[in-house]
DRENLUM-509789 format. One line per 2 residues: number of its first residue (from 1); their letters; for each residue x, y negated, z negated of C-alpha. Coordinates in nm, 2 decimals. Each point is the difference from the previous one (the first is absolute). Layout:
N
NUM = a = X Y Z | ...
This chain:
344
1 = xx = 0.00 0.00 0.00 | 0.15 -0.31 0.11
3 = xx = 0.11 -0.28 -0.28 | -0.28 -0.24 0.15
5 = xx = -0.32 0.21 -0.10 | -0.04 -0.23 -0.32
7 = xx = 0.20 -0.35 0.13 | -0.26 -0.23 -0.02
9 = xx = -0.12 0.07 -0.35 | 0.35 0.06 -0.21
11 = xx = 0.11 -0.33 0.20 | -0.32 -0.15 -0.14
13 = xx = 0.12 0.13 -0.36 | 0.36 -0.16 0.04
15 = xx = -0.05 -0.30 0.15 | -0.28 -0.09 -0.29
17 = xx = 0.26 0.06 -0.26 | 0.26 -0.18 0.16
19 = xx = -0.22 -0.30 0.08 | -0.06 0.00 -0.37
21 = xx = 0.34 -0.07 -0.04 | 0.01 -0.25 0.26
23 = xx = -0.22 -0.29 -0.17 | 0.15 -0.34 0.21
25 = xx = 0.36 0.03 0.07 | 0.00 -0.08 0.33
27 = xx = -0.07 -0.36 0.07 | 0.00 -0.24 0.33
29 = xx = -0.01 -0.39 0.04 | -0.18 0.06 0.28
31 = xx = -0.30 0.19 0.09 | -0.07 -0.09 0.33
33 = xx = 0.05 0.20 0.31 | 0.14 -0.11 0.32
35 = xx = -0.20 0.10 0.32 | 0.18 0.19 0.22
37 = xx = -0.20 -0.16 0.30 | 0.22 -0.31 -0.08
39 = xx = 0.35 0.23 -0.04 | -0.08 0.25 0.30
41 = xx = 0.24 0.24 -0.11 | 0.16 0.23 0.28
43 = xx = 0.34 0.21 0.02 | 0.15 -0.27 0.22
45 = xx = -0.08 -0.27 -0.31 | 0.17 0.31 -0.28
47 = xx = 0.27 0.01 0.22 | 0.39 0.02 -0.12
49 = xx = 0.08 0.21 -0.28 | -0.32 0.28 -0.04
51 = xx = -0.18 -0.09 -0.31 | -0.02 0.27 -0.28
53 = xx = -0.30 0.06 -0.15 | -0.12 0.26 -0.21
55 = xx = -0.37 0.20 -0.01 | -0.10 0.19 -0.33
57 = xx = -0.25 0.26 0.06 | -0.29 0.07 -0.23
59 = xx = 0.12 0.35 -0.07 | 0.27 0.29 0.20
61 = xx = -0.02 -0.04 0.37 | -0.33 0.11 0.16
63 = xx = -0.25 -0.03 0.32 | -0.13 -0.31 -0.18
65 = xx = 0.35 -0.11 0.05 | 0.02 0.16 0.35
67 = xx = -0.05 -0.33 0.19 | 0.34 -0.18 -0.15
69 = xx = 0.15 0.31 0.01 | -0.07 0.01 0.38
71 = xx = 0.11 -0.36 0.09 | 0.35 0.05 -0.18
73 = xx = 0.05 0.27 0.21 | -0.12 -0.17 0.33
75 = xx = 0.24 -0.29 -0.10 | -0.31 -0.22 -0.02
77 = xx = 0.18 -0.18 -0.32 | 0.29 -0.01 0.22
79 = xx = -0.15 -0.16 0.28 | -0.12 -0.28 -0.25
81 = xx = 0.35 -0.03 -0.13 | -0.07 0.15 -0.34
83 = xx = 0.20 0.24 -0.22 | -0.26 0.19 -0.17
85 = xx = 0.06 0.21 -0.32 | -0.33 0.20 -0.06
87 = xx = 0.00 0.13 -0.38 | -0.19 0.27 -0.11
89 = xx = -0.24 -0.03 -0.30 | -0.03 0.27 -0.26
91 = xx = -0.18 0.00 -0.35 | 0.28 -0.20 -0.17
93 = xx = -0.02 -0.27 0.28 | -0.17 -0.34 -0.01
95 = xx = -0.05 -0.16 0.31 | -0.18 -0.29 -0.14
97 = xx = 0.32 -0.05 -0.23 | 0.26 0.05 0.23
99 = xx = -0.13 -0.25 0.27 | -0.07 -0.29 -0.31
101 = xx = 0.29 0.06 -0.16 | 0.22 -0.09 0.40
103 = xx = 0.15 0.33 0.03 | -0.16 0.09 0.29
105 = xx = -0.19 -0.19 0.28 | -0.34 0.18 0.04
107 = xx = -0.19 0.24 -0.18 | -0.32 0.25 0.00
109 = xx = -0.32 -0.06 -0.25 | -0.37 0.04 0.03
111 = xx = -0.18 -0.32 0.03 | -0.17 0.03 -0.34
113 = xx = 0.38 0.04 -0.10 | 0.04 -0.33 0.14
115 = xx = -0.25 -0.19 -0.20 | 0.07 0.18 -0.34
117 = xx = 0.40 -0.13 0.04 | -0.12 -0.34 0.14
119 = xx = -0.20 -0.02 -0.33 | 0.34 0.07 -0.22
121 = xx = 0.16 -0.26 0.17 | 0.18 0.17 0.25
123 = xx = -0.03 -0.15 0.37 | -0.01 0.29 0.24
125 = xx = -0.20 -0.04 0.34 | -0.15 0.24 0.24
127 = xx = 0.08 -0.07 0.38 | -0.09 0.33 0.12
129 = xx = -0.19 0.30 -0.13 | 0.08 0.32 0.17
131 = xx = -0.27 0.18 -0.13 | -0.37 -0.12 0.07
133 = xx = -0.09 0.21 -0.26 | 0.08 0.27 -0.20
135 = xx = -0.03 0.37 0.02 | -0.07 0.02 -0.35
137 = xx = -0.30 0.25 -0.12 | -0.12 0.20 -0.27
139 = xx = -0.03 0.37 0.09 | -0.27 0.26 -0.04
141 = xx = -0.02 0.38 0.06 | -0.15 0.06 0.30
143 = xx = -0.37 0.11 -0.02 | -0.03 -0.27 -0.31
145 = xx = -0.34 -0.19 -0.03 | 0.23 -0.38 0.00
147 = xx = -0.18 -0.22 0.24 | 0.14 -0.31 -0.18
149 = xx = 0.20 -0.14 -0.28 | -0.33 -0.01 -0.21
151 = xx = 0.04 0.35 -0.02 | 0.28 -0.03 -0.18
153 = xx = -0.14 -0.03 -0.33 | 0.03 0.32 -0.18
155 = xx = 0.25 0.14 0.16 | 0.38 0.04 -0.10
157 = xx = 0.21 -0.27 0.24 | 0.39 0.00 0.00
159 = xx = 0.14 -0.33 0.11 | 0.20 -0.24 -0.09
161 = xx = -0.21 -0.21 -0.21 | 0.18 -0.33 -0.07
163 = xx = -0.03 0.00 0.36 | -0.21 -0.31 0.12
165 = xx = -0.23 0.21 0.26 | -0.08 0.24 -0.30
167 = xx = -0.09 -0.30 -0.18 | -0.23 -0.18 0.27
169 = xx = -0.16 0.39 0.09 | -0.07 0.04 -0.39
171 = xx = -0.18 -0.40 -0.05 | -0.13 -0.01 0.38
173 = xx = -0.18 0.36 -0.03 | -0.04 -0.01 -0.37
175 = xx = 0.17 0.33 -0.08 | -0.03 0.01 -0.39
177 = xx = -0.06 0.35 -0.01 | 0.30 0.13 0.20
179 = xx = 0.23 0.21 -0.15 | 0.33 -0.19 0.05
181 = xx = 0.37 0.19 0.01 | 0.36 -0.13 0.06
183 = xx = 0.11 0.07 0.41 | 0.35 0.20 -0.10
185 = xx = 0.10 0.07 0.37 | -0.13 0.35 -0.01
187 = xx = -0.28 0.16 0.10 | -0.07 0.27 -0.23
189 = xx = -0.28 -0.12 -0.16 | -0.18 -0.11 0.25
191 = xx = 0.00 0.40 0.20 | -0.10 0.16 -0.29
193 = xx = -0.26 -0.23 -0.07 | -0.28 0.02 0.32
195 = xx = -0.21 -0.26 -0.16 | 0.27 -0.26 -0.04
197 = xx = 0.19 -0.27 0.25 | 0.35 -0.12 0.02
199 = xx = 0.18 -0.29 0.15 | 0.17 -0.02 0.32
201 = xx = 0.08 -0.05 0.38 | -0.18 0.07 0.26
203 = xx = 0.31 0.03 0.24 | 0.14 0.29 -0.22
205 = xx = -0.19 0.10 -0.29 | -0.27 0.24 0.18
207 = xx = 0.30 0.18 0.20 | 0.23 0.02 -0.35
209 = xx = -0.37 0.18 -0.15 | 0.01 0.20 0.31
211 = xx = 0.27 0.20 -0.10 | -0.11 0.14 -0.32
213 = xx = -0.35 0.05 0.19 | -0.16 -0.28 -0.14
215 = xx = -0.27 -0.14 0.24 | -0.06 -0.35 -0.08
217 = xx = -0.21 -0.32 0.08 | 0.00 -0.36 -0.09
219 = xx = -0.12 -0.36 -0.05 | 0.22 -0.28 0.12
221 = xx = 0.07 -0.24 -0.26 | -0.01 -0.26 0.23
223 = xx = -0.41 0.10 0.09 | -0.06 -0.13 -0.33
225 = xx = 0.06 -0.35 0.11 | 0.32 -0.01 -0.15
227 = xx = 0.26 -0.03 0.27 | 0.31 -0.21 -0.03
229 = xx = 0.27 0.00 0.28 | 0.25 0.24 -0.06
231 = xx = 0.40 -0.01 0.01 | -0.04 -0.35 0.06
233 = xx = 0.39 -0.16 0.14 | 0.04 -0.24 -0.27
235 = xx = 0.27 -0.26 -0.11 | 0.03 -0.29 -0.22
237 = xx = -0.14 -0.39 0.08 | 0.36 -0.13 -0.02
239 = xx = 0.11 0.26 0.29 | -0.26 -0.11 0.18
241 = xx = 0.06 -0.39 -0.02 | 0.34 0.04 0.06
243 = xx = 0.07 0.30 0.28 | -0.33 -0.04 0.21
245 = xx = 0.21 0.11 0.30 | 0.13 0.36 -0.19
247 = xx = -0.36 0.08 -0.12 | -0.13 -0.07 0.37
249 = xx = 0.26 0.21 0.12 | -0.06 0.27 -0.20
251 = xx = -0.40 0.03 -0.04 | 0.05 0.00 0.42
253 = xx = 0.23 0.26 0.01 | -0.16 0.22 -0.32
255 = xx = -0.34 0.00 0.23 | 0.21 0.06 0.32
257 = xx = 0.06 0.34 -0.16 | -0.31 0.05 -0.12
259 = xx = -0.18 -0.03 0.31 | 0.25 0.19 0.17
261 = xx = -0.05 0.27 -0.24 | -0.32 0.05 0.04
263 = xx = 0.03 0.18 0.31 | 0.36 0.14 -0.09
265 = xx = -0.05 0.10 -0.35 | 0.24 0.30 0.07
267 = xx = 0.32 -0.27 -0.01 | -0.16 -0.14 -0.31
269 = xx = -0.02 0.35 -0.12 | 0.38 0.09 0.07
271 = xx = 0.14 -0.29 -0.16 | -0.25 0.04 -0.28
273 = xx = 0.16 0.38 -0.05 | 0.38 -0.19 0.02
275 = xx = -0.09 -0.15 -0.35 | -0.25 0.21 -0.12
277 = xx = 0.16 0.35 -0.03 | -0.28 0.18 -0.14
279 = xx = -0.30 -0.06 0.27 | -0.02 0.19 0.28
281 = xx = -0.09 -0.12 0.35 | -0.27 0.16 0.01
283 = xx = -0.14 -0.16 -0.33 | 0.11 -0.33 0.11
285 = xx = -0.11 -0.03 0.32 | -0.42 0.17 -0.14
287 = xx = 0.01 -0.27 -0.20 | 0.11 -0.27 0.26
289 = xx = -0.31 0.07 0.20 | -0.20 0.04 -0.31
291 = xx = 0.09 -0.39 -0.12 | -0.06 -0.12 0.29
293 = xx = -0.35 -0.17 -0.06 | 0.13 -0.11 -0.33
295 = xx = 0.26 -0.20 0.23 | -0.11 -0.08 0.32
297 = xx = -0.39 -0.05 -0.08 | -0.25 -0.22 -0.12
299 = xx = 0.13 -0.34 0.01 | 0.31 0.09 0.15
301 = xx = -0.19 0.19 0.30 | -0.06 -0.37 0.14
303 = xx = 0.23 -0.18 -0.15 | 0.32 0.22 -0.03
305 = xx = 0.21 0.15 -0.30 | 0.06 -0.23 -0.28
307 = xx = -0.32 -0.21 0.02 | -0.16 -0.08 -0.30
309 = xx = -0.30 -0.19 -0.02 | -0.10 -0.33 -0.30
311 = xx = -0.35 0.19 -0.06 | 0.14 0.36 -0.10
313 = xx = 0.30 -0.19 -0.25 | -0.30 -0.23 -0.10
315 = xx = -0.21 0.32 -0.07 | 0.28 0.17 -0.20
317 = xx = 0.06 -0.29 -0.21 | -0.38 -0.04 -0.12
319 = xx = 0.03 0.38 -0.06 | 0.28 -0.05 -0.21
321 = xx = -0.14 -0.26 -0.21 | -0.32 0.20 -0.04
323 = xx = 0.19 0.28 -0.13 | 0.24 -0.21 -0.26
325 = xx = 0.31 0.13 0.21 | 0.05 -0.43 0.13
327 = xx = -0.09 -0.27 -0.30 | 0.10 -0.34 0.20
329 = xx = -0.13 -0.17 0.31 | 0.32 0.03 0.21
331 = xx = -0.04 -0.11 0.35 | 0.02 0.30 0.19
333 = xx = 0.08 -0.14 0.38 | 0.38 -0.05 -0.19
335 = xx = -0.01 0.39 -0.03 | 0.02 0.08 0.38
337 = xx = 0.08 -0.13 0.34 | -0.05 0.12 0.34
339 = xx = 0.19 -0.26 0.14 | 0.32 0.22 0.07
341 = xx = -0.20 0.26 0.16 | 0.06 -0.01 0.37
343 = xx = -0.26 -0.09 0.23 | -0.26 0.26 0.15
């Protein structure tokens, strides 16, 4: 079973702890942004020496990395003039904290990630989320009466449950009668138990159940109405004041490779296998084609990868709020901007 089967929820667990830790030292005299339509950056304006810029990943490399992966192999940093480092993530690794703190350029968070460090002071923005939405469900045997997350009260669920779509699925669907049990990573539990669910993805999870002849299905978290972009390209408001050009350069070329690896995903795959010993192809390129509606659809199907929309961060934010998760009226256009996304 491949390392990724529970990213998104221990990343959730990590990054919450480490935000704690966080609280506001990372400051900047200046909030503003400058718009890249006024600094059109190109190769030909980051010409010279190739500019060195480093991207942490959410967690170990995987398909929803496949797309950088891709243009660093196609030399699409390269063709902008960038020297890309691409860091893997892991369950000790902050993203959020790295990026803040200036040791590396551009990182990976959710967009509800986004607002809960812009709370604690720390000035991160979103310029392009890779994910439209997440593959992110809750799992039930096969057979199982589920129609909805209503059902969900009186049964056993294992997720992660400081999680902020547990939170919004328990006060949006008023489960107080659900039987509520720490996500470990394993799925146990869950097998024995035909009457309960369990967190996962729908890229992976179903085929990792497969294989102890576990026939499963799910509800999409994001069905709930809960859907924040997912691994949003993020870096801090001072790096975007003062390298317009670089971030240009690189949200261009990162969606370059994405677009080229959605009809390619088997050179995404193969570097993807370069740094991540332990998939196989085979694994890796299933779950290519399986992400890609998380990817290339909804708004993105009109409006290309990376698009993010005011009324969806709008929408998150009130759901934060209504759920405690958000306590101040931050102004949530300074969380995102899809003015470095390249033109359809």
């Amino acid at each position: 079973m491949l390392k990724r089967v529970t990213a998104l929820f221990i990343f959730i667990l990590v990054f919450s702890q480490i935000l704690a830790g966080c609280g506001k030292t990372v400051n900047t005299t200046d909030s503003s942004v400058s718009n890249p339509k006024e600094n059109t950056a190109s190769s030909a304006e980051t010409s010279g020496e190739p500019k060195k810029v480093t991207q942490v990943l959410d967690w170990f490399p995987q398909p929803t990395h496949g797309g950088l992966y891709t243009a660093q192999v196609k030399d699409f940093y390269k063709e902008n003039n960038l020297d890309v480092t691409i860091q893997p993530g892991g369950p000790q690794v902050s993203p959020v904290q790295i990026v803040s703190s200036g040791q590396a350029e551009f990182g990976l968070a959710s967009a509800d990630s986004i607002l809960l460090a812009r709370e604690q002071g720390i000035p991160i923005v979103g310029v392009a989320a890779l994910l439209q939405k997440s593959p992110s469900a809750l799992f039930y045997h096969k057979g199982d009466s589920i129609q909805s997350f209503a059902d969900l009260n009186g049964r056993k669920v294992y997720a992660h449950l400081p999680a902020t779509y547990w939170k919004y699925l328990k006060h949006t669907y008023k489960l107080d009668r659900v039987e509520e049990f720490q996500f470990n990573g394993q799925y146990t539990n869950f097998i024995n138990d035909k009457k309960s669910l369990t967190q996962g993805y729908t890229t992976n999870t179903p085929s990792s159940l497969k294989k102890e002849n576990v026939e499963v299905e799910s509800l999409l978290v994001a069905d709930s109405g809960y859907e924040p972009y997912y691994s949003i390209i993020f870096t801090t408001e001072k790096y975007l004041k003062e390298n317009p050009d670089i971030v240009k350069a690189y949200v261009a070329a990162s969606i370059k490779g994405w677009d080229f690896y959605k009809d390619h995903i088997e050179v995404g795959s193969e570097a993807l296998k370069e740094v991540n010993k332990d998939a196989s192809l085979e694994e890796l390129n299933d779950e290519a084609k399986l992400q890609k509606e998380f990817v290339y659809g909804g708004e993105a199907a009109e409006n290309g990868v990376g698009y993010m929309s005011l009324e969806r961060w709008q929408t998150l934010n009130e759901q934060l709020h209504e759920i405690g998760e958000l306590k101040k009226n931050e102004d949530v256009q300074k969380a995102f901007t899809t003015e470095f996304l390249p033109e359809k």
